[in-house]
N, C-alpha and C positions, 0 to 999 in steps of 0.2 A: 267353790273350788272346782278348777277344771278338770275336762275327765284322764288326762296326762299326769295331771300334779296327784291327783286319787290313785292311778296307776302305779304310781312312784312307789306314796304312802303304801298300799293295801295288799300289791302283790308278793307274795314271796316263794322263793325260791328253795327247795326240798330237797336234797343230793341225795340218790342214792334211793331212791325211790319211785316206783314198784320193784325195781332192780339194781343191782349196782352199777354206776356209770349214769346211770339217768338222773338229770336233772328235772325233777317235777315241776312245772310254773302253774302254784295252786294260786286258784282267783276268788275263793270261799272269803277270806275277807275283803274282799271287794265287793263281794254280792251280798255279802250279809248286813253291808250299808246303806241305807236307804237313799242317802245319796248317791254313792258309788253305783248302787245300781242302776237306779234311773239316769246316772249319765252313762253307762254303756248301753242302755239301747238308745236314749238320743243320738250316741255320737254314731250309731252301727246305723240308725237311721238317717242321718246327717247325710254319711259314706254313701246310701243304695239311693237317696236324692241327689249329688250331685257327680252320680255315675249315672243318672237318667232312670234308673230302676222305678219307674214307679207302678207301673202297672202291673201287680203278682197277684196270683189267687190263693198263695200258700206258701207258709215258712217252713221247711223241713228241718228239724234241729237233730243233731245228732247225738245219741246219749253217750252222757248223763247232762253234762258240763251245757251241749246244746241245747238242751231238754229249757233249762231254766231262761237262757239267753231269746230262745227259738220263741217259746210262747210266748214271754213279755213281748217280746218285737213285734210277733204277730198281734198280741191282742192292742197295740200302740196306733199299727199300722191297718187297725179290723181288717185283716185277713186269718182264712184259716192255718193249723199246725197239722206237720203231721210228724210223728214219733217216729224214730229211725236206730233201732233198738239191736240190744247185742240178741244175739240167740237165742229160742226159747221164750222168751220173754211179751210175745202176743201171741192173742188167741187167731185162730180162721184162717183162713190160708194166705200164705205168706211166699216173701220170693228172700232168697238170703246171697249174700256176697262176701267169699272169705279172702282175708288181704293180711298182708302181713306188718307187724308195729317195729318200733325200735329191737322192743322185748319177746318180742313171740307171733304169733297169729293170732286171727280173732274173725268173728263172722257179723256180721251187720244183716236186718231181715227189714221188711215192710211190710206191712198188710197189703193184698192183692184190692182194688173195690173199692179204696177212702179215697183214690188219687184220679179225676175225671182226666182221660189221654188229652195229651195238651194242655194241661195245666203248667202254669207260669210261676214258678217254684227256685226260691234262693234257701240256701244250705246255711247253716247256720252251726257253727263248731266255737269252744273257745279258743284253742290253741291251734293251728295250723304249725306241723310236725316234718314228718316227712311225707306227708299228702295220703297217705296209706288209706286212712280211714274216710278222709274224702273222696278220695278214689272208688271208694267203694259205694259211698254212697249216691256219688254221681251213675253210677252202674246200677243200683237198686231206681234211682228215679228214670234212669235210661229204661229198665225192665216196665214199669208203668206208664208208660209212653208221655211222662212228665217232661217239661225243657226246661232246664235246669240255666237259670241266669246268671248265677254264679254261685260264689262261697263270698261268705258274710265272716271272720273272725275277728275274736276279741285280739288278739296276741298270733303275731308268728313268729317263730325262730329261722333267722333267714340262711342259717349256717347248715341247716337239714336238708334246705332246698324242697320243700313240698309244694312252692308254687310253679317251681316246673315241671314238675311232676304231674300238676293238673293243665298245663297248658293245652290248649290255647286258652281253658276256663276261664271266665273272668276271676279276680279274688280282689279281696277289701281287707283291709286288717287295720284296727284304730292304732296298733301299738306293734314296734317290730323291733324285734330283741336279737 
């Protein structure tokens, strides 16, 4: 089964959650397939080969959602991950960036010292929103003097417009809702 036709089946849509007016697009049964997941890093890998990406030193996923997507790809692609975590939530010194969601704000951090300056580094999200949280994370890789190739999603919602919001960034998205 293709990763479109699994996309169909697996993803579903949550009204009204974390808040109301928000529509959630959870991808947990998509990931919890052992098909389904191995075709979304095929197809996320497919996407950064025939944009030319092939030369990266490191997948940055963004938590949580990029966390699962982020590693497999990397460890698909033998490159390294690096965790791009809400607040609080790593040890050692850290650099953070607060940005605002549909529903509120939020702060995003990275470890200072995992990421060698000029590292070759694509972002890895499930959902591409209103760009908010890549944004931010493009700013934490900016701070560790990483170049940032693009953004890697599973899913964008094109009605939010978060891809211009990162422009001129580059962005990939297997699915656009």
């Amino acid at each position: 089964m293709g990763l479109e036709e699994l996309l169909q089946l697996r993803l579903r849509t949550i009204s009204d959650w974390p808040t109301p007016g928000v529509q959630f697009r959870d991808i947990m049964p998509l990931l919890a397939d052992a098909e389904g997941l191995y075709a979304c890093v095929q197809g996320m890998r497919s996407y950064l080969e025939q944009a030319g990406v092939d030369e990266i030193d490191a997948i940055a996923g963004i938590e949580a959602r990029g966390f699962i997507l982020g590693s497999a790809l990397a460890l698909d692609m033998g490159v390294g991950f690096i965790p791009v975590r809400k607040a609080g939530k790593l040890p050692g010194d850290v650099i953070s960036q607060t940005y605002d969601l549909e529903y509120g704000t939020a702060t995003l951090e990275v470890q200072t010292g995992i990421v060698p300056p000029g590292s070759r580094v694509v972002l890895v999200d499930d959902v591409l929103a209103t760009g908010g949280t890549a944004a931010a994370a493009v700013a934490l890789m900016g701070g560790v003097e990483a170049d940032v190739l693009g953004l890697m999603s599973l899913l964008e919602i094109n009605e939010l417009g978060g891809r211009d919001r990162l422009s001129p960034l580059s962005v990939w998205t297997i699915h656009q809702i």
